[in-house]
Residue, then its C-alpha position, 0 to 999 in steps of 0.5 A: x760062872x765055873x767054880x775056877x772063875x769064882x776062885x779068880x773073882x774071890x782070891x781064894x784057892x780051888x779047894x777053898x772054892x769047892x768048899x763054898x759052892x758045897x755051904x747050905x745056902x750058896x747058889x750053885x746049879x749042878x748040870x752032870x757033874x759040872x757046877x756052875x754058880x748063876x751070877x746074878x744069884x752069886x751077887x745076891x748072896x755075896x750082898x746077903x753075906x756083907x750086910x750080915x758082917 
Protein backbone atom coordinates (compact mmCIF):
# COMPACT_ATOMS: atom_id res chain seq x y z
CA UNK A 1 0.00 0.00 0.00
CA UNK A 2 1.21 3.92 -0.49
CA UNK A 3 1.68 5.80 2.34
CA UNK A 4 -1.47 7.94 1.62
CA UNK A 5 -3.47 4.47 1.87
CA UNK A 6 -1.72 3.90 5.17
CA UNK A 7 -2.92 7.22 6.34
CA UNK A 8 -6.54 6.35 5.28
CA UNK A 9 -6.46 2.80 6.99
CA UNK A 10 -4.88 4.78 10.26
CA UNK A 11 -6.68 7.99 10.53
CA UNK A 12 -3.84 9.96 10.95
CA UNK A 13 -2.56 12.57 8.64
CA UNK A 14 0.17 12.53 5.62
CA UNK A 15 2.72 14.02 7.50
CA UNK A 16 2.07 11.74 10.58
CA UNK A 17 2.40 8.82 8.11
CA UNK A 18 5.66 9.96 6.61
CA UNK A 19 6.89 9.73 9.95
CA UNK A 20 5.86 6.25 10.74
CA UNK A 21 7.14 4.79 7.49
CA UNK A 22 10.77 6.68 8.57
CA UNK A 23 10.52 4.75 12.41
CA UNK A 24 13.45 1.79 12.80
CA UNK A 25 11.45 -1.18 12.51
CA UNK A 26 8.32 -0.32 10.19
CA UNK A 27 8.26 -2.01 7.09
CA UNK A 28 8.48 -0.25 4.08
CA UNK A 29 10.16 -1.14 0.56
CA UNK A 30 11.79 1.89 -1.28
CA UNK A 31 11.41 1.64 -5.34
CA UNK A 32 12.92 5.08 -6.62
CA UNK A 33 11.62 7.47 -4.81
CA UNK A 34 8.12 5.83 -4.23
CA UNK A 35 7.51 4.01 -0.81
CA UNK A 36 5.43 1.33 -0.67
CA UNK A 37 4.67 -0.51 2.68
CA UNK A 38 4.21 -4.86 2.02
CA UNK A 39 0.59 -5.45 3.94
CA UNK A 40 1.15 -8.72 5.12
CA UNK A 41 4.45 -6.88 6.81
CA UNK A 42 2.22 -3.98 7.80
CA UNK A 43 0.01 -6.60 9.79
CA UNK A 44 2.58 -8.34 11.21
CA UNK A 45 3.95 -5.09 12.78
CA UNK A 46 0.67 -3.54 13.54
CA UNK A 47 -0.05 -7.11 15.55
CA UNK A 48 3.71 -6.59 17.24
CA UNK A 49 2.80 -3.18 18.35
CA UNK A 50 -0.64 -4.17 19.91
CA UNK A 51 0.82 -7.08 21.92
CA UNK A 52 3.44 -4.52 23.40
CA UNK A 53 0.54 -2.30 24.61
Amino acid sequence: MSVQELSIKLGISLPKAYELVKQPGFPVLRIGTRILIPIDAYKQWLADQSAKS
